[in-house]
N, C-alpha and C positions, 0 to 999 in steps of 0.2 A: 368426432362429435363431442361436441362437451357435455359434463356431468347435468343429472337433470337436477333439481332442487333436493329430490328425494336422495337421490344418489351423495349429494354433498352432506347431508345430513348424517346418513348414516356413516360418512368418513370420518366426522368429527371425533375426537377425545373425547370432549361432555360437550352437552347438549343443553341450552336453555327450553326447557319445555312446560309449557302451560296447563295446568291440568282444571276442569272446570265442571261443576258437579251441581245440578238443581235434582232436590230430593222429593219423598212423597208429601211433604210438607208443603208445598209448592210457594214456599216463601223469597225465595231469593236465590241468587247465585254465588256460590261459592268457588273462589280462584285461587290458585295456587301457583306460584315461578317456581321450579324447580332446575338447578341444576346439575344433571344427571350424568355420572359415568358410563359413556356405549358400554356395552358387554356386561355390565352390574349394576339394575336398574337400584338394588337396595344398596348401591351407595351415591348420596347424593345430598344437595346442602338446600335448604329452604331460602330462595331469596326475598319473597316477599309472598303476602295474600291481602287479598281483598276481600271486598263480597258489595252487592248491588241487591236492592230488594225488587220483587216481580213485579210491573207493573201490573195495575189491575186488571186491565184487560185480556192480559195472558192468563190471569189466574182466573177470569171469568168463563174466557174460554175453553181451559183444562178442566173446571168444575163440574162444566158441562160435556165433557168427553164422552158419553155412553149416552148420548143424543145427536152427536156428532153428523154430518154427511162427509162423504168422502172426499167434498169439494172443501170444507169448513176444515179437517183435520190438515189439508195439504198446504190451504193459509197459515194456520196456526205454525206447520212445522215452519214453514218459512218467515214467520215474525220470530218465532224462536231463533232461529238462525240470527235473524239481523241481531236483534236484542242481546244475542251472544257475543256476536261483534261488538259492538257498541259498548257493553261492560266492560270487557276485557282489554279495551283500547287507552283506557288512563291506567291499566298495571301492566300494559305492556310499552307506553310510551316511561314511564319511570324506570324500567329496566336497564335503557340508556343504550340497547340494541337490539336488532331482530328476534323475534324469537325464531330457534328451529327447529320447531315441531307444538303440535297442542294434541292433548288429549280429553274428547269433548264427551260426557257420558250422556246427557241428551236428559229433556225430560219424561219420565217416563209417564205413557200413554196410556196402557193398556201392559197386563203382565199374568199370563196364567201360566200357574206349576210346570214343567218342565213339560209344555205342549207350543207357547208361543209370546212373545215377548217383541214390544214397541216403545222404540224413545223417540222423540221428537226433538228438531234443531238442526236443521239443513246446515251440515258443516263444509258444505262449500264454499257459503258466505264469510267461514273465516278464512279458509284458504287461501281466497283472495284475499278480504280484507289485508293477511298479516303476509300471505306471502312464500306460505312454508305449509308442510304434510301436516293433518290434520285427520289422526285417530277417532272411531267413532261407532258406535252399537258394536259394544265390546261382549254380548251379553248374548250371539244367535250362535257362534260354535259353537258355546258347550251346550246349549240344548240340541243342537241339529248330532251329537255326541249322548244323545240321552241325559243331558245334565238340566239341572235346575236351572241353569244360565243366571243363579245367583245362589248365596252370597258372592261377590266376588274378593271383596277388603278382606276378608282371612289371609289371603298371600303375602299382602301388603304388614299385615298384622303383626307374622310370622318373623318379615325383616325388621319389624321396628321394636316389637317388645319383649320377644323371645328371648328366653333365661337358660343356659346350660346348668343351671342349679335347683330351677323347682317351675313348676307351672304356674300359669299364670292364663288368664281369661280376657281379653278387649270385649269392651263392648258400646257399641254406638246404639245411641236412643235419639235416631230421627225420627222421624214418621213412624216409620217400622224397627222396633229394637231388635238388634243382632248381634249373637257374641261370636267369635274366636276363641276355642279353648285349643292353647299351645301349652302342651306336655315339654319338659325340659327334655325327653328323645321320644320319638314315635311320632307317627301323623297327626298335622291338626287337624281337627273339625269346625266347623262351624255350618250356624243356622240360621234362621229367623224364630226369634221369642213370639212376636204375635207383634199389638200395637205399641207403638212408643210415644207422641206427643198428636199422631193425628187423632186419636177419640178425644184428647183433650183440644187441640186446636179447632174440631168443628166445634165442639159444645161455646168453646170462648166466644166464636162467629155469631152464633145462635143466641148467647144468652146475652149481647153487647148490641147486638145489630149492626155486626162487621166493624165496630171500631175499633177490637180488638180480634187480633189475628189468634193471642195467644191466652193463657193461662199466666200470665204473666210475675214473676214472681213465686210463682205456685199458691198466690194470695186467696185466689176462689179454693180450692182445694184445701186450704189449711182450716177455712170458716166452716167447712161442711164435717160429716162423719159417716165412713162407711156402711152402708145400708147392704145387709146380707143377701137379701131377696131380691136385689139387682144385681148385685155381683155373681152369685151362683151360677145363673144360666148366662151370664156372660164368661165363663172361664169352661162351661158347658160344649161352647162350638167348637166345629168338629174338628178345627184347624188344631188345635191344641192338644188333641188325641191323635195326631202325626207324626210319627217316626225322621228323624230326619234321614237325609235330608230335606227340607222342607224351606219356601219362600213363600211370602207374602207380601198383599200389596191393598190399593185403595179397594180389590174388588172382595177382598178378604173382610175389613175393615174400614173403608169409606164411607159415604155418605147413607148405603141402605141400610150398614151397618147400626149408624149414628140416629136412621129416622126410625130404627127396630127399638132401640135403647129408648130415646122420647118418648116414643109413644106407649111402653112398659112402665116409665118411671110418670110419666106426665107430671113434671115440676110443675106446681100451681103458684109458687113463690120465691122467692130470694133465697129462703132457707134449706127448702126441696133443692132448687139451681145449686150453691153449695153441699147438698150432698152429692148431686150428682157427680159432681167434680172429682172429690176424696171418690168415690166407686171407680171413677174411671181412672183415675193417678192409683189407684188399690188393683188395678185391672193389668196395667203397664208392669206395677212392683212384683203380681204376681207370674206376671209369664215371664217374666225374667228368671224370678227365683227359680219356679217349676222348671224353668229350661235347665237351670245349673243343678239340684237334684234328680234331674231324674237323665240327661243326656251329656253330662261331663261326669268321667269315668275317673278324673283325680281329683285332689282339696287343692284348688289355688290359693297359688299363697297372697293374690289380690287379683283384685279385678277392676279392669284401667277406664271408666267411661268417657265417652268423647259424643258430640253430636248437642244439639238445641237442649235436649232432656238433662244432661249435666250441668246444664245453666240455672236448672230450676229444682231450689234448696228445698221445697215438702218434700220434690221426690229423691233427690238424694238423699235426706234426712232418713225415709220412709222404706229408701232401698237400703242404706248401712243399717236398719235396723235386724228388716229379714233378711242379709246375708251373713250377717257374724256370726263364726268370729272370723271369715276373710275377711280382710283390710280393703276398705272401698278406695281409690282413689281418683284420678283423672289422667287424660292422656296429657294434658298442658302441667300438670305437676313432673310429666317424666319429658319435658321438652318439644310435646308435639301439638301444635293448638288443635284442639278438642275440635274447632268450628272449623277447620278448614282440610282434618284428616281426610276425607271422603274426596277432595280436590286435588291432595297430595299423590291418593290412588289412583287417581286416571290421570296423573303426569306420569309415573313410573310404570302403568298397565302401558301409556301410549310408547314410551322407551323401550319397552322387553319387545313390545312390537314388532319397531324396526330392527331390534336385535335379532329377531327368529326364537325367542325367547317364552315357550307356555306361560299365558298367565293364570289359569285355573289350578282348583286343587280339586282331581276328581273325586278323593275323598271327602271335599265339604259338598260339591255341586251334584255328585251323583253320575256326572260325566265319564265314559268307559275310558278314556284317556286324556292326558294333557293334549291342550289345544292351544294355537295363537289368538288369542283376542283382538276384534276389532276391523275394521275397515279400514285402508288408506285413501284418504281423498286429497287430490292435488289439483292444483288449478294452473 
């Protein structure tokens, strides 16, 4: 009987594997080529990335998620599917050969604390499409394990920044900001900060009338000034008096979140809309900082940001201010693009996969032991 597709896969030396990542931002897809050594997912060479922005109608559709029927969510996972295919098809046809494996993190649906957890994107549809096994809802072991079934990128972290000479902190400011604190010996940890660019991402929708997705530049934010009587009871929620481990997501901080904040601050003008801004880039700067004094147990000797939020200089500006004297820098200063880290993680989550290889860290996820991550779908 000959080897099956999956079988041939896992014989290979390295592995060209795809790893692909739409965040709570619900902006676009991020891709990643990776080619991975079997048996040592943390060594491996970046062949290329991409990224494709969401069309609107998927993002109208996720917006609306918690209106959902059950008929409406199960279209949606299956446009997400095709739509995955379809991106990934001009950085897979540039590769200049098959891929043999993809690792697909899905978009995420619905996400509560370490009780249950939904990504959408029927990863059948790349199966076929490309060919090859196709990793996927990487995120139900470690909670069906008591684990938070996130963060998961602290492992990934671990293999890319980790210092045998002094600590050090990753942190991604997607939607949701979360760091990785790696001790140069001892266990990492890591958490979720609170929000990272979605309170500023809905306010830009709102106060543009969707012509702007984002905050862009951090140019609304830099015209305003932080107004104290909004921030208070915003740093107030309960989320933030959490112990980690702790995850977060759109039901933490999404839109009821966003229509509680409006209707507290009711901008009546341009200049009110501009403060709101600087409160909510003040909101980001400060769950961040609070996260590293009060639940990293050493002084990093930097702190590496990657993710949309590292793009945007008020709040860089605004976070080197309250972290010094750590030294703030980027993942793309130390060779790893910032924008496409989180796509890198689910090529090497999808490779320890076929290896039989844990990809959690019960100490960041709360999870009683390591566990395999993810699903194999073959077609």
């Amino acid at each position: 009987m000959s080897a099956t597709r999956l079988e041939q896969v896992r014989s290979l030396p390295t592995r060209l594997v795809a790893g692909l990542m739409t965040g709570t931002s619900m902006d676009g897809l991020d891709m990643a080529l990776c080619r991975v050594e079997a048996g040592r997912p943390w060594a491996f060479e970046l062949v290329a990335t991409d990224e494709a922005p969401m069309p609107a109608a998927l993002r109208a559709g996720l917006a609306a998620q918690g209106a959902m029927s059950l008929g409406e969510a199960a279209r949606l996972d299956r446009a997400l599917g095709l739509w995955f295919a379809d991106a990934l098809a001009p950085l897979a046809e540039r590769a200049g050969q098959p891929l043999d494996l993809i690792g697909s993190h899905g978009q995420t649906a619905y996400h509560e604390h370490g009780v249950t957890t939904v990504q959408l994107g029927e990863p059948a549809f790349l199966a076929v499409r490309f060919g090859c096994p196709v990793v996927s809802d990487f995120r139900r072991n470690d909670i069906a394990l008591g684990g938070c079934g996130a963060p998961l990128v602290p492992a990934i972290d671990r293999w890319l920044f980790g210092r045998p000479d002094a600590g050090v902190v990753a942190l991604n400011i997607g939607g949701i900001a979360n760091l990785t604190a790696i001790p140069p010996e001892g266990p990492v940890t890591g958490f979720d900060c609170g929000p990272g660019n979605m309170v500023l991402d809905a306010l830009a929708r709102r106060f543009t009338g969707g012509r702007q997705a984002a905050d862009l530049g951090g140019v609304f934010a830099a015209r305003g000034r932080v107004r104290p009587e909004w921030l208070a009871p915003l740093l107030a929620e309960p989320f933030f008096a959490l112990q980690p481990p702790r995850s977060a997501g759109r039901e933490e901080f999404g839109e009821a979140f966003v229509e509680a904040l409006l209707a507290r601050a009711a901008p009546a003008d341009e200049a009110a809309w501009h403060d709101l801004f600087a409160t909510a880039l003040e909101l980001t700067v400060q769950a961040i900082a609070g996260s590293l004094q009060s639940h990293v147990a050493f002084r990093p000797a930097s702190l590496i940001a990657s993710g949309g939020g590292a793009r945007n200089p008020r709040l860089m500006a605004r976070l080197a201010e309250v972290v010094a004297p750590v030294m703030l820098t980027t993942s793309d200063a130390l060779g790893v693009p910032g924008d496409h880290k989180e796509a890198i993680t689910f090529a090497l989550l999808a490779s320890a996969r076929l290896d039989g290889l844990p990809g959690n860290l019960p100490e960041v996820t709360g999870a009683t032991r390591p566990v395999l991550l993810g699903k194999i779908t073959e077609c």
